[in-house]
C-alpha positions in Angstrom: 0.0 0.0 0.0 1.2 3.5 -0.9 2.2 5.9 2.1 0.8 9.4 1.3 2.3 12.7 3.0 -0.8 13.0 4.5 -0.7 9.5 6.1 2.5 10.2 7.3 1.2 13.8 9.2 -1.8 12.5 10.4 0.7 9.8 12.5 2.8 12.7 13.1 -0.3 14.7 14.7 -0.8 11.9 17.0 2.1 10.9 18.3 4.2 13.6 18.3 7.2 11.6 17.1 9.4 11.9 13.8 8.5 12.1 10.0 10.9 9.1 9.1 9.9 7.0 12.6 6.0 7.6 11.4 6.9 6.8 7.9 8.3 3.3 9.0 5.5 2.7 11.7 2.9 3.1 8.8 4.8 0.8 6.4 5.0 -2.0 8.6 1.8 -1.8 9.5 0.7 -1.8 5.9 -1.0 2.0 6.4 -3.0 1.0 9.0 -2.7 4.2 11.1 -4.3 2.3 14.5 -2.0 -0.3 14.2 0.9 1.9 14.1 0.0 3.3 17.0 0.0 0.3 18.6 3.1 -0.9 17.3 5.0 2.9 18.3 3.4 2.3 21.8 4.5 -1.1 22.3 7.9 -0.1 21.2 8.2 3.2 23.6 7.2 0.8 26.0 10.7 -1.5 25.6 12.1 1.6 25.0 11.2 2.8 28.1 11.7 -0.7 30.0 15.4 0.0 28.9 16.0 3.3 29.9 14.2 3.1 33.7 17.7 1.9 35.0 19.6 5.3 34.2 19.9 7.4 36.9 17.3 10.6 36.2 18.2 13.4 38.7 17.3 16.5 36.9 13.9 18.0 36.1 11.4 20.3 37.6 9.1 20.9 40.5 5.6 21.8 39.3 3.0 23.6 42.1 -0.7 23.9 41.5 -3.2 25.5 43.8 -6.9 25.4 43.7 -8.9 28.7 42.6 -10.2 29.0 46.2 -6.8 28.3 47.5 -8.1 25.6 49.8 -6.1 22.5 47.7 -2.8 22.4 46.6 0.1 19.7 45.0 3.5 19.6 44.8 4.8 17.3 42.3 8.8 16.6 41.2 8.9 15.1 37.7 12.3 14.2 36.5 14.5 13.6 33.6 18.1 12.7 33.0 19.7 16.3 31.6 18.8 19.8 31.9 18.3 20.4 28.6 15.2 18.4 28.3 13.9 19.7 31.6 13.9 23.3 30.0 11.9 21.9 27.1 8.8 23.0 26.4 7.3 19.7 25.9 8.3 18.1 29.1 7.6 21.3 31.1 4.0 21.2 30.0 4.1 17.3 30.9 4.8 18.2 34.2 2.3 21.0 34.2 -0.5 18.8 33.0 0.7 15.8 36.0 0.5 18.2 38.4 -3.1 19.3 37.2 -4.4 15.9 37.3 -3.5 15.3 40.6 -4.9 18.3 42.2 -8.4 17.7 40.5 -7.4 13.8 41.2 -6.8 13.6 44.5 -4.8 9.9 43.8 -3.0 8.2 46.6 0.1 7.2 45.2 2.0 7.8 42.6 1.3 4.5 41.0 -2.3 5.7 41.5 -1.6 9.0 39.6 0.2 7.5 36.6 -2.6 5.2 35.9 -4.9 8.2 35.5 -5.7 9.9 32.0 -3.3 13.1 31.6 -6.7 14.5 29.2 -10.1 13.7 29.5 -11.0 10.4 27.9 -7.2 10.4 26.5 -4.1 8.0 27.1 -2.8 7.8 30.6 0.0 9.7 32.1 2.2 6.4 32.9 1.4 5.7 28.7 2.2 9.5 27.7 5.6 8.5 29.7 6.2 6.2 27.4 6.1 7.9 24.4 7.7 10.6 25.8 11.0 8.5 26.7 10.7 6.8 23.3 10.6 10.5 21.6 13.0 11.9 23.6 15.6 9.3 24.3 15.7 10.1 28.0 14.7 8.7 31.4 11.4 10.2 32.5 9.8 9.8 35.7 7.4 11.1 37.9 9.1 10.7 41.3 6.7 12.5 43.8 4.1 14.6 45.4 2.4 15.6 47.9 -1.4 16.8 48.3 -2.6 19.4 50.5 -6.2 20.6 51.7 -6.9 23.0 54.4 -10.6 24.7 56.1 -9.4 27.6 57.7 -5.7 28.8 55.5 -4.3 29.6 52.8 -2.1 28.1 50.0 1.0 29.9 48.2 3.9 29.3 47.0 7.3 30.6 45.7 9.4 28.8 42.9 13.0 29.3 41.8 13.8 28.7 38.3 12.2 25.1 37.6 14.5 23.1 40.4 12.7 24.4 43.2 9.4 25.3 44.8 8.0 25.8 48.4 4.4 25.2 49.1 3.3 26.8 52.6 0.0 26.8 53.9 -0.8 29.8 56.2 -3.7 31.2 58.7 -4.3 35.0 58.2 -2.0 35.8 55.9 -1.4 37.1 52.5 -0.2 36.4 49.4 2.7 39.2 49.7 3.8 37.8 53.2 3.1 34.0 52.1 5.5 34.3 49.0 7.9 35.9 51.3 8.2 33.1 53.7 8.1 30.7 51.0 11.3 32.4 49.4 13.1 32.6 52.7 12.2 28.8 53.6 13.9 28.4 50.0 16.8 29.9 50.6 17.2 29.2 54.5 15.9 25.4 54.2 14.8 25.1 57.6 13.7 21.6 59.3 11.4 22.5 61.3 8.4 25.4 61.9 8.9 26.0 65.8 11.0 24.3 68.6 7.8 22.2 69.5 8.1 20.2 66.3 11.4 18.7 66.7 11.0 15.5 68.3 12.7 14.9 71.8 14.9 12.4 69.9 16.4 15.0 67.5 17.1 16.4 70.3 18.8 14.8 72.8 21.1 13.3 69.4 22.4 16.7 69.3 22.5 17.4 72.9 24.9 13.9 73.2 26.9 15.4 70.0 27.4 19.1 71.4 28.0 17.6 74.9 30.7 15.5 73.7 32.5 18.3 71.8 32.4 20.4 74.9 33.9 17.6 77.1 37.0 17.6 74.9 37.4 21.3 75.4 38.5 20.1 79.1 35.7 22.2 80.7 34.3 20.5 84.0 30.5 19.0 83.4 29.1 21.5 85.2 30.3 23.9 82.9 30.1 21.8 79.4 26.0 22.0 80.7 25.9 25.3 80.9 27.3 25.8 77.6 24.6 23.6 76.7 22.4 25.4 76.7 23.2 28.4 74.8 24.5 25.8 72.4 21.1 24.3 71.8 19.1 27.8 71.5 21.4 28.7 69.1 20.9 25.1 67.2 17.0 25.3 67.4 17.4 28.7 65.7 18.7 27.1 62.5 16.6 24.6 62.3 13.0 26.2 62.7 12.0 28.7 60.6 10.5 30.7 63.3 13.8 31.1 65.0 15.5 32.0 61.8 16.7 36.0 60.8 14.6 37.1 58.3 15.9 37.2 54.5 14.8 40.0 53.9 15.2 42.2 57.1 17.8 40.0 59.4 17.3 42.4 62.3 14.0 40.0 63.1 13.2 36.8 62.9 10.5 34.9 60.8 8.7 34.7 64.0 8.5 38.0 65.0 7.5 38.8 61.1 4.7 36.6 61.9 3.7 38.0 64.9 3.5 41.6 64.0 1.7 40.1 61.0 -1.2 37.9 63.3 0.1 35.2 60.8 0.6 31.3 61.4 2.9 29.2 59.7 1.0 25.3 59.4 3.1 23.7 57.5 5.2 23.7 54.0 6.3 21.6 51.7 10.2 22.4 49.8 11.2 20.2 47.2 14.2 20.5 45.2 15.2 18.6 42.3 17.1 15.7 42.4 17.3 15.9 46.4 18.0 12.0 47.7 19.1 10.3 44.3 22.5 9.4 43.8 24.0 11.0 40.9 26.6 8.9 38.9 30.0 11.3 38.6 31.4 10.9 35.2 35.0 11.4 34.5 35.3 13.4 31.0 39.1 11.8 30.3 37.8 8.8 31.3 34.8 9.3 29.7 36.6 9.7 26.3 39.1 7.0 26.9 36.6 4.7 27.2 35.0 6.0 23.4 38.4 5.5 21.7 38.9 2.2 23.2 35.8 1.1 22.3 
């Protein structure tokens, strides 16, 4: 059967891939455009299967808040260079994942992937799949985390596409939530106040600081004196109440708040890449291996 440029574009239209990889789908499936759907599908799928092993630590953090503000996601979709994760095409892909989720509501991500990315369209985990096969790259969605609150607010503050903050706040607004969404980004602190860090946390550091003080010489009635400064000082870096302001370090985020009648419930920070192990390439090596090959 003859393959006509229209053929050809049609196949193109729908799956996004190349001229020649559409013209060869339609030939083997003797112009059949269905079927060489299905074949492309079945092949991004070993394509895929092949490429979920390599290590896929860059990408971008997507954010998506409800109208009213009351639900919000935070989702980290990654990829295995930056140069894919600026693409247009996979930045909307992580747009449109997010979206699904917050209207959603899945459990898992295993639950989210199974859901359609469009309305009565392929599923996100099968979009995936074409996306890796079209692209050549390890895709994955990694994470996310839902949020829904009845008496605060949602916002957020991104830099650049490898990080976002999501903070939900009581009687704030949006000016002061974006500020303490920027600061948690640049300050990264652990905790919100002293009272969420867990008496285990703390008496680990108290047994660290203690040590380092007994070395000094000091007698233990002094080491637990300086214990305690020690301690106030270490629960200011790790709570973002405690922490100097970024953008007026004569106060703290806490007394911001407080002049402000604000309260901090909880955030969300996720940066790309955080937690996986990236593999370290040697260029020389690198190119010694090529020549040797």
């Amino acid at each position: 059967m003859q393959i006509t440029a229209a053929m050809v574009k049609e196949l193109r239209e729908r799956t996004g891939s190349g001229m020649m990889e559409c013209k060869k789908a339609l030939q083997e499936a003797e112009g059949s455009i269905d079927t060489a759907i299905e074949n492309m599908r079945k092949s991004g799928l070993a394509s895929a299967d092949k490429k979920a092993g390599r290590v896929a630590a860059e990408g971008r953090i997507a954010v998506e808040i409800s109208e009213d503000g009351k639900k919000a996601v935070i989702l980290e979709v990654n990829c295995e260079t930056d140069f894919v994760s600026a693409g247009d095409e996979f930045m909307s892909f992580a747009t449109s994942v997010a979206k699904t989720a917050l209207a959603k509501q899945p459990k898992s991500v295993e639950e989210l992937v199974a859901l359609p990315l469009t309305e009565g369209g392929e599923t996100i985990e099968e979009v995936r799949q074409m996306m890796v096969a079209k692209i050549g790259e390890n895709i994955q969605v990694r994470r996310f985390e839902l949020l829904e609150t009845t008496n605060g607010t949602f916002g957020s503050y991104s830099h650049g596409l490898r990080m976002s903050v999501l903070v939900e706040m009581e009687n704030g607004n949006d000016e002061l939530i974006k500020d303490i969404a920027m600061h948690i980004a640049a300050s990264n602190p652990l905790y919100i106040s002293e009272a969420d860090v867990s008496p285990e946390v703390l008496e680990k550091e108290k047994e660290i600081l203690r040590a380092q003080a007994l070395e000094s010489g000091k007698p233990p009635e002094i080491v637990e004196k300086m214990l305690e400064g020690r301690i106030r000082k270490y629960l200011a870096e790790i709570t973002l109440v405690g922490q100097p302001f970024i953008k007026d370090p004569d106060k703290t985020v806490g007394e911001l708040l407080k002049e402000a009648g604000a309260t901090v419930v909880r955030f969300v920070r996720y940066e790309v890449g955080e937690g996986i192990e990236k593999k370290q390439e040697n260029f020389a090596d690198e190119v010694k291996a090529q020549l040797g090959a």
